[in-house]
Every structure is written in structure tokens, then in C-alpha cells.
C-alpha positions in Angstrom: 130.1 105.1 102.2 130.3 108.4 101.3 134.5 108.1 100.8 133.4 105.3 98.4 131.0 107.9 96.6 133.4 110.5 96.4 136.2 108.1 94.6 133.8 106.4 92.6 132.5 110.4 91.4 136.7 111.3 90.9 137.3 108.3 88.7 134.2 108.6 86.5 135.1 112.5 86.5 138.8 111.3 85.1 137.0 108.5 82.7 134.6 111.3 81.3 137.6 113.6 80.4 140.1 111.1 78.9 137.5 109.7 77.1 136.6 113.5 75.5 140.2 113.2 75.2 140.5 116.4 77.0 143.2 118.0 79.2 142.2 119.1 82.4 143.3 122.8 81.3 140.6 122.3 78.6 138.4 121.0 80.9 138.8 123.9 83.7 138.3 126.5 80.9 134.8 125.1 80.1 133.7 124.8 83.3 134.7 128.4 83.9 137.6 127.4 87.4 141.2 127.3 87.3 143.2 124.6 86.5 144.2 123.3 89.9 140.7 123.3 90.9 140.2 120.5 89.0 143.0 118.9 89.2 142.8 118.9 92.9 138.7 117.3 92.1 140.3 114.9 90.5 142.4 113.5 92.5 140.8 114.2 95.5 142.4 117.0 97.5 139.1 118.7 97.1 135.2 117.5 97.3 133.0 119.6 94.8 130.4 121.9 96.1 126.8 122.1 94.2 127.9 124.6 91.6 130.9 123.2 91.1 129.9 119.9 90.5 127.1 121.6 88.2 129.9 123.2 86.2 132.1 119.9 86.1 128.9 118.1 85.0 128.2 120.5 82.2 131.9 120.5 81.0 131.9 117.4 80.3 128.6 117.3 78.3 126.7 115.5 81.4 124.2 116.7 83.6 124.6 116.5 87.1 122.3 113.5 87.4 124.3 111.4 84.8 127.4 111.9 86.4 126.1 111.1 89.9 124.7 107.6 87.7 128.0 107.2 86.8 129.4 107.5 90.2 126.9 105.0 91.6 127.9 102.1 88.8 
């Protein structure tokens, strides 16, 4: 369940940006972590920890509640 979470959170992570129409280098820089950081979020080499998930959220103008709605569509 939680594997189905975690890709469901990835994808709407991707959506959000592309939909900004953002890079992910942009997208890094405003949540304040390098590059591969985030890339490796986003396609899942890496599960976010509270803060980072708190900075992803806020990068992409979402609080960590809307993106965890998102997820849970």
C-alpha cells in the first residue's frame, strides 16, 4: 500500500511541475536541494523525508496537505 502511495505522491510531484512548466533545476532551486535530489524524488530512487517533502510541497505552490490529496486521488 504504501509503494502505491509513494508512486501515486512521485507522479503528482511530476504533474505539479510540468504543469508550472518548470524544470526540475528550477524546481530544486526553490525548494532550496540540489538537482539530483529531486530528480532522484521523482523518479523514485529516493522517498522524501518531512522537510523535504515540506520544501517540495512549498516549491510547487502546495502545502504539504494538498499534495498528499493529490497523491491519494
Amino acid at each position: 500500500m504504501a509503494d502505491v502511495f509513494l508512486a501515486n505522491l512521485r507522479a503528482a510531484i511530476r504533474a505539479r511541475r510540468l504543469a508550472l512548466k518548470l524544470t526540475t533545476i528550477e524546481t530544486a532551486c526553490r525548494a532550496g536541494i540540489h538537482q539530483s535530489a529531486w530528480a532522484r524524488i521523482e523518479t523514485g530512487d529516493r522517498d522524501p523525508n518531512t522537510e523535504t517533502l515540506r520544501k517540495v510541497a512549498s516549491a510547487l505552490g502546495w502545502s504539504v496537505s494538498r499534495l498528499v490529496r493529490e497523491a491519494e486521488k
